[in-house]
KEGUKE-100029 format. One record per atom (N, C-alpha, C): x negated, y negated, z; atom name; residue number from 0. Coordinates in Angstrom, 1 decimal, decimal comma. Example, Ala and Ser with C-alpha at 12.3 -4.5 7.8 and 13.67 -1.06 7.14 Angstrom:
BEGIN
+--------+--------+--------+------+-----+
:     xx :     yy :     zz : atom : seq :
+--------+--------+--------+------+-----+
:  -13,2 :    5,7 :    7,8 :    N :   0 :
:  -12,3 :    4,5 :    7,8 :   CA :   0 :
:  -13,2 :    3,3 :    7,8 :    C :   0 :
:  -12,8 :    2,2 :    7,1 :    N :   1 :
:  -13,7 :    1,1 :    7,1 :   CA :   1 :
:  -12,9 :    0,0 :    7,9 :    C :   1 :
+--------+--------+--------+------+-----+
//
This chain:
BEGIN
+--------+--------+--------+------+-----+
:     xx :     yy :     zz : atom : seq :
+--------+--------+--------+------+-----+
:   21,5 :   34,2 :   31,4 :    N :   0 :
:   22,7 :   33,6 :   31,9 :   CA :   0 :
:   22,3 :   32,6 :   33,1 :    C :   0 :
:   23,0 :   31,3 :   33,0 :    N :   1 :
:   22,6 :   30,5 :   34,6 :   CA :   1 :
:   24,3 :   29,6 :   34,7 :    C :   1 :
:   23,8 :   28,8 :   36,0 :    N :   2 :
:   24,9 :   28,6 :   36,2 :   CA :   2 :
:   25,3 :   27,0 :   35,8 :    C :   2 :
:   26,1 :   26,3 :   35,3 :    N :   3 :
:   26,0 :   24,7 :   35,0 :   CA :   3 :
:   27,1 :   24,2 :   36,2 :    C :   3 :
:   27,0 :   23,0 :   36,3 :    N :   4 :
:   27,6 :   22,0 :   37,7 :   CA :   4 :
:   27,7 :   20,8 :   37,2 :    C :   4 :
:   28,5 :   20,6 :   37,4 :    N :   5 :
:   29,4 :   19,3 :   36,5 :   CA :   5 :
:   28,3 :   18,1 :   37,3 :    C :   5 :
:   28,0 :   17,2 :   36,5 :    N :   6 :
:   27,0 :   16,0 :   37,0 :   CA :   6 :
:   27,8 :   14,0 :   37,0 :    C :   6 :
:   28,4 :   14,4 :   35,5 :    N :   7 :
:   29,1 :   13,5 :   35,5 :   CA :   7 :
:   30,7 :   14,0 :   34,3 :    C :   7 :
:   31,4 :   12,8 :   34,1 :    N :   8 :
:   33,0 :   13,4 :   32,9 :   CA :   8 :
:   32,5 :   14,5 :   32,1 :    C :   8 :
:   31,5 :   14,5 :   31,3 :    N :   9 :
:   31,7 :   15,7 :   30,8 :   CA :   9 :
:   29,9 :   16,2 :   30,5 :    C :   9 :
:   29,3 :   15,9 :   31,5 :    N :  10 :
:   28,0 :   16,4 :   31,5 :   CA :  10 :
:   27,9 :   17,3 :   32,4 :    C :  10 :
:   26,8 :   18,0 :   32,1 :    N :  11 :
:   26,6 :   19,5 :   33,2 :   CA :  11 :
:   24,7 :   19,4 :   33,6 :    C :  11 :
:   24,7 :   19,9 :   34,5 :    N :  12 :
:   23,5 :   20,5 :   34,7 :   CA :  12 :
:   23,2 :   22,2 :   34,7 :    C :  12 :
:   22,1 :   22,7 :   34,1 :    N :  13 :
:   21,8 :   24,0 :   34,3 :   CA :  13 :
:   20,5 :   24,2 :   34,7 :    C :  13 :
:   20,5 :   24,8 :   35,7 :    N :  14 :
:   19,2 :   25,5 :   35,9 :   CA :  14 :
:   18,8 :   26,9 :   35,7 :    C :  14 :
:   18,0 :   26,4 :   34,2 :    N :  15 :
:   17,9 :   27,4 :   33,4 :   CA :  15 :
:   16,6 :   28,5 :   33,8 :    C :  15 :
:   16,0 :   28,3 :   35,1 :    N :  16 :
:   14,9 :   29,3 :   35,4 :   CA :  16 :
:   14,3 :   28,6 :   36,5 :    C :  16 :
:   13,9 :   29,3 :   37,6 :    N :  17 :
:   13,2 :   29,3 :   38,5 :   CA :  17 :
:   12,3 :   30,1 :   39,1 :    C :  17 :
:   11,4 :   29,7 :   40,0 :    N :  18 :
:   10,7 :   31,2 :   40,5 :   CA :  18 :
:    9,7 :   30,5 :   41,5 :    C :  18 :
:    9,5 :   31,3 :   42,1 :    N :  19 :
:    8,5 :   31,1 :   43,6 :   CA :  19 :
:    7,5 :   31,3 :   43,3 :    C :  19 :
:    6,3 :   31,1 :   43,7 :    N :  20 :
:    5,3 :   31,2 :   43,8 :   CA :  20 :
:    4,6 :   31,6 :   45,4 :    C :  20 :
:    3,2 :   32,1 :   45,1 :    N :  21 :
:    3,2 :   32,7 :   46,9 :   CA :  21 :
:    2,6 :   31,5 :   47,6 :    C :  21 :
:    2,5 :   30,4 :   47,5 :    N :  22 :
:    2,4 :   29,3 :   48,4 :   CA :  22 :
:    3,7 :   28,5 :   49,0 :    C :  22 :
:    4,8 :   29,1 :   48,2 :    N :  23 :
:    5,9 :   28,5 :   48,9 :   CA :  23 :
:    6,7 :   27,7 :   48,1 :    C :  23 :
:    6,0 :   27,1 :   46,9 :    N :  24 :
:    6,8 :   26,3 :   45,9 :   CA :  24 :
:    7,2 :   27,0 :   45,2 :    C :  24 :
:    8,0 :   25,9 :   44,6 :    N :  25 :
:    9,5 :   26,9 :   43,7 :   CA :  25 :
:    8,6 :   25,8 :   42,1 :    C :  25 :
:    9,0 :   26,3 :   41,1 :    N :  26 :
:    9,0 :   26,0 :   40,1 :   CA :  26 :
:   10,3 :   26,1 :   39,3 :    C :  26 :
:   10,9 :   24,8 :   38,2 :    N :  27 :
:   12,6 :   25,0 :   37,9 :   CA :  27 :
:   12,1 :   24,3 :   36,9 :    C :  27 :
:   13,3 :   24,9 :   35,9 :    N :  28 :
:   13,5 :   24,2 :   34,5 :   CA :  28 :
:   15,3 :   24,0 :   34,5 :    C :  28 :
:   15,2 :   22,8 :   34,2 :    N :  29 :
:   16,9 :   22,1 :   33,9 :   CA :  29 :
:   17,2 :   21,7 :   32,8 :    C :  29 :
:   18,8 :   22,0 :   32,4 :    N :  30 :
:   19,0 :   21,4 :   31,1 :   CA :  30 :
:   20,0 :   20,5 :   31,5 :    C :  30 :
:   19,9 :   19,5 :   30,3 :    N :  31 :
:   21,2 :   18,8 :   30,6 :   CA :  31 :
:   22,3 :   19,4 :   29,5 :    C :  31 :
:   23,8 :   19,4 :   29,5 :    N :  32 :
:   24,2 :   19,8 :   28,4 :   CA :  32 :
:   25,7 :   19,3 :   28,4 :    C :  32 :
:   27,2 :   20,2 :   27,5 :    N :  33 :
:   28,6 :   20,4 :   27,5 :   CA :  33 :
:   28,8 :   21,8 :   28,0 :    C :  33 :
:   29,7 :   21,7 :   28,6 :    N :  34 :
:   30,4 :   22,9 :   28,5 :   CA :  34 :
:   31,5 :   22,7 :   27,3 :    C :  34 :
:   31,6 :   23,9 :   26,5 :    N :  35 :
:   32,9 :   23,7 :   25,5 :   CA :  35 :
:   33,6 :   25,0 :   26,2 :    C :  35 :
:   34,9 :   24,7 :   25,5 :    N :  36 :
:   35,9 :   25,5 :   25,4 :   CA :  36 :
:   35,3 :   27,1 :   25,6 :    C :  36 :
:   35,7 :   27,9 :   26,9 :    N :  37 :
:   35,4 :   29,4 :   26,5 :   CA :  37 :
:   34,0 :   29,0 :   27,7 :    C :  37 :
:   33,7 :   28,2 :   28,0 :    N :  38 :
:   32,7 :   28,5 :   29,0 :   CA :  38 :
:   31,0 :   28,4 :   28,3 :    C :  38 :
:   31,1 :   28,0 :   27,2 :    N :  39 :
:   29,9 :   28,1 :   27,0 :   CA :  39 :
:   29,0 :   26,5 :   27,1 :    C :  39 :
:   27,8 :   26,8 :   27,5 :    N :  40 :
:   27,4 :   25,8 :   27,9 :   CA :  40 :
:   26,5 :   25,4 :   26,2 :    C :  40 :
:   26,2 :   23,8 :   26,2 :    N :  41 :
:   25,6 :   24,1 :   24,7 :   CA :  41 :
:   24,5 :   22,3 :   25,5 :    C :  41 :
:   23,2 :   22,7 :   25,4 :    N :  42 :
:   22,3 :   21,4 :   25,6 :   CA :  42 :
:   22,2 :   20,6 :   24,8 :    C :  42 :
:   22,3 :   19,0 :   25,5 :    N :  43 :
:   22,3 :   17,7 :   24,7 :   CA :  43 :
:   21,0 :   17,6 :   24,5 :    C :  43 :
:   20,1 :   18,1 :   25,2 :    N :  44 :
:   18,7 :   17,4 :   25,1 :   CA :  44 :
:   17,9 :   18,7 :   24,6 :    C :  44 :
:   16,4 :   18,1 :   23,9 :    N :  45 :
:   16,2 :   19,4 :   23,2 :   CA :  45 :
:   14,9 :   20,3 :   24,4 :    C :  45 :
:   14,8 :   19,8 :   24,8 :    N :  46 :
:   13,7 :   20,3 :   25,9 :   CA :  46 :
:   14,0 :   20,4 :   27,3 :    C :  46 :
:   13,8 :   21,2 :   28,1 :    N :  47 :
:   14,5 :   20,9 :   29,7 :   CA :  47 :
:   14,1 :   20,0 :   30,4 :    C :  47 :
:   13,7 :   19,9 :   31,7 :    N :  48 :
:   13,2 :   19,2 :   32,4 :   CA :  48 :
:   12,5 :   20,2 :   33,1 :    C :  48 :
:   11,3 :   19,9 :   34,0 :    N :  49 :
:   10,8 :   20,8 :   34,8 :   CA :  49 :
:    9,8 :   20,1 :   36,0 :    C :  49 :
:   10,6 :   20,6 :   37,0 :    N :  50 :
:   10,3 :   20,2 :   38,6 :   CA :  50 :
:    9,9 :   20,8 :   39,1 :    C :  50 :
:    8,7 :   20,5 :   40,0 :    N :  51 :
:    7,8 :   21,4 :   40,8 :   CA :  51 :
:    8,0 :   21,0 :   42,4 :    C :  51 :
:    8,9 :   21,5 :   43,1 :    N :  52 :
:    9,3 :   21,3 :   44,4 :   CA :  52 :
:    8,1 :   22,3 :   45,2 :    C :  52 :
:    7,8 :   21,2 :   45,9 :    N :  53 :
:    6,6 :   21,5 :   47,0 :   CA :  53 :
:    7,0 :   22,6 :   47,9 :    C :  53 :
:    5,8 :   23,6 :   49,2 :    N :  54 :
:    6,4 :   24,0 :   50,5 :   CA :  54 :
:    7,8 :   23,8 :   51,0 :    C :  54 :
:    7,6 :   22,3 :   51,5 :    N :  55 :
:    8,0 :   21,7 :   52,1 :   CA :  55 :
:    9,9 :   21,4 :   51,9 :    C :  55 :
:    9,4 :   20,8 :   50,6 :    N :  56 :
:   11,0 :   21,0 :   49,8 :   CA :  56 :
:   11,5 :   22,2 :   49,3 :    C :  56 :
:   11,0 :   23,0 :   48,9 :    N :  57 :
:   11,1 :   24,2 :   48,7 :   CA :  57 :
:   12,3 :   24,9 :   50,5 :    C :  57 :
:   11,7 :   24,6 :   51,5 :    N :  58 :
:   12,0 :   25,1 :   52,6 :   CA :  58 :
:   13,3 :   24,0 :   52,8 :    C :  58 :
:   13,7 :   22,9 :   52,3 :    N :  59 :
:   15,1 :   21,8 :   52,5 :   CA :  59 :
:   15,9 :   22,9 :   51,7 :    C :  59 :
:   15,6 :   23,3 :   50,2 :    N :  60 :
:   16,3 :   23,7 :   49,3 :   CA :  60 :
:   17,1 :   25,1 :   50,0 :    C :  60 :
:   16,5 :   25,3 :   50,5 :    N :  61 :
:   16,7 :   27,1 :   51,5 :   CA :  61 :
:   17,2 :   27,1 :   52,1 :    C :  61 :
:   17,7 :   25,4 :   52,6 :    N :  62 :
:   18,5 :   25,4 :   54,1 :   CA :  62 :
:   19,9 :   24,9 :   53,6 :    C :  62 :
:   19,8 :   24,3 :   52,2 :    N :  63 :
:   20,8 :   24,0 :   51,4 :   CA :  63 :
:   21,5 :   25,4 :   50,9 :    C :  63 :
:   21,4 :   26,6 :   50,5 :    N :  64 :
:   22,0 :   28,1 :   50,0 :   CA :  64 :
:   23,0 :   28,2 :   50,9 :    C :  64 :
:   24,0 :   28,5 :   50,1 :    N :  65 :
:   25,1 :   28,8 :   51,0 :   CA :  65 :
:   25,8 :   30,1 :   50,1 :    C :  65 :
:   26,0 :   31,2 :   50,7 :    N :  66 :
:   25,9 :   32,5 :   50,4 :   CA :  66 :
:   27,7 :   33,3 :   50,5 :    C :  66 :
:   28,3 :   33,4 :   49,7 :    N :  67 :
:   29,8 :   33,2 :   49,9 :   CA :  67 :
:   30,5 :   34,5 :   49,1 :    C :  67 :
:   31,3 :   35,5 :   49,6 :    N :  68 :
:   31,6 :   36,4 :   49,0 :   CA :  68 :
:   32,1 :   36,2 :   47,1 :    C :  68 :
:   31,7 :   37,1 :   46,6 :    N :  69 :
:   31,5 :   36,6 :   45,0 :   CA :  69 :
:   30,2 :   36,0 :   44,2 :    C :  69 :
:   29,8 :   35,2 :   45,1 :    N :  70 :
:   28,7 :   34,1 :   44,9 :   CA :  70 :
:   27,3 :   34,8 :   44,9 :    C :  70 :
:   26,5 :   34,8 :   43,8 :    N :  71 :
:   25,2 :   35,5 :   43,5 :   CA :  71 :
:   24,1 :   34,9 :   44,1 :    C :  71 :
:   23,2 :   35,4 :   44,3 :    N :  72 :
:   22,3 :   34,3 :   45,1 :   CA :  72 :
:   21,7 :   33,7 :   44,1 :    C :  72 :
:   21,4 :   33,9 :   42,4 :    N :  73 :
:   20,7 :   32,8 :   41,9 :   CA :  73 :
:   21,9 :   31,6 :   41,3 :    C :  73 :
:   23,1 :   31,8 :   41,4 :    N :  74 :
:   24,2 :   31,2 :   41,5 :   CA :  74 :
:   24,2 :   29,8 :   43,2 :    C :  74 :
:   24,0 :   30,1 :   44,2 :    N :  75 :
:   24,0 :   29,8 :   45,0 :   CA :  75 :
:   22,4 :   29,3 :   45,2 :    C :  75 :
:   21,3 :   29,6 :   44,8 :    N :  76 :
:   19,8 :   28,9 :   44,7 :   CA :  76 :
:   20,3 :   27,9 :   43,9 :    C :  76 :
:   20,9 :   28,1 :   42,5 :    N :  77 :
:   20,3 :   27,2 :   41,7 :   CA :  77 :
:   21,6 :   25,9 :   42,1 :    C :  77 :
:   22,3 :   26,3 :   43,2 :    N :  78 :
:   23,5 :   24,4 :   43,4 :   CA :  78 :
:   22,6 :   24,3 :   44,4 :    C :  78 :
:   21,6 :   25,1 :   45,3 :    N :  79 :
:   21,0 :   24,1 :   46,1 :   CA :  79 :
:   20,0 :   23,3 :   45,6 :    C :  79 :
:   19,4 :   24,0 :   44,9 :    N :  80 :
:   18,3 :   23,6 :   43,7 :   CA :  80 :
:   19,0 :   21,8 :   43,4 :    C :  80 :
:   20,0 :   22,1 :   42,2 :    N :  81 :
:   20,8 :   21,0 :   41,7 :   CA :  81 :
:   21,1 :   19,8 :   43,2 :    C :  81 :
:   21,8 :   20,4 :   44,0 :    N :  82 :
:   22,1 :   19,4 :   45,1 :   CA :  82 :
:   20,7 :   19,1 :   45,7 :    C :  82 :
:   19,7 :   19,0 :   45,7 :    N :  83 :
:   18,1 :   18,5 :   46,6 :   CA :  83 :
:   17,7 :   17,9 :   45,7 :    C :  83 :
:   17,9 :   18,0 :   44,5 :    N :  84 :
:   17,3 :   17,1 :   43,5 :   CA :  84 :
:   18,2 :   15,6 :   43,3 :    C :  84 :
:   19,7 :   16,1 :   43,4 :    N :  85 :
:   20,3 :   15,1 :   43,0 :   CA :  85 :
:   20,1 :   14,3 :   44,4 :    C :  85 :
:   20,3 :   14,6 :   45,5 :    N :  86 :
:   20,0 :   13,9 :   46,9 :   CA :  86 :
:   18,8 :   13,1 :   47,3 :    C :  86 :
:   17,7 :   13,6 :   46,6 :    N :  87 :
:   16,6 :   13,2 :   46,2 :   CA :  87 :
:   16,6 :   11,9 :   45,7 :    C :  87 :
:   17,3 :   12,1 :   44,6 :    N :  88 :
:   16,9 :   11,0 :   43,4 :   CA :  88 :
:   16,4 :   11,3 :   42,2 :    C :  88 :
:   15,5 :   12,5 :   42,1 :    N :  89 :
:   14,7 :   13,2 :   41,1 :   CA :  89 :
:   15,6 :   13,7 :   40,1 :    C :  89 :
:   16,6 :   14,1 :   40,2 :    N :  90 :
:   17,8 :   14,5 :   39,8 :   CA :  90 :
:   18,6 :   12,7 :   38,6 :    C :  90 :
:   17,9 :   12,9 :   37,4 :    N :  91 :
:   19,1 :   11,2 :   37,1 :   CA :  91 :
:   19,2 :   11,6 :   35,5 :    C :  91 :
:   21,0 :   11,6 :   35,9 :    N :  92 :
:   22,2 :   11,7 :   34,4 :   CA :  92 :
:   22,8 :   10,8 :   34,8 :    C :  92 :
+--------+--------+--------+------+-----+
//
């Protein structure tokens, strides 16, 4: 299960896996995709994408989490995830 974030009219992003490493970087796999009817998300592209965010960025992306009653923390990683990439640039739909 992950979470998708509307990017453009009817595109989404998902960040379909992430995970830390003990140096500090994050490692992420993105899909691009639709949401249809019922919530299900379904990918336009056939392969994800996959970003290797440094220490450094890794530690912006952390300061980006925003933690809110209801809200999961890999729910809340993965829009800061999505918003550092899109703010970036690295991030292009």
């Amino acid at each position: 299960m992950f979470n998708a974030f509307p990017v453009q009219k009817s595109l989404h992003v998902a960040v379909t896996q992430f995970s830390f490493a003990p140096d500090g970087s994050i490692s992420v796999s993105i899909a691009i995709g639709e949401m249809q009817d019922g919530g299900n998300f379904v990918p336009v592209t056939e392969q994800p994408s996959y970003y290797q965010l440094q220490p450094a960025e890794a530690s912006e992306v952390e300061k980006l989490v925003t933690l809110a009653e209801g809200v999961t923390m890999r729910a809340a990683m993965s829009a800061a995830i999505v918003q550092f990439l899109r703010n970036t640039g690295r991030l292009k739909v």
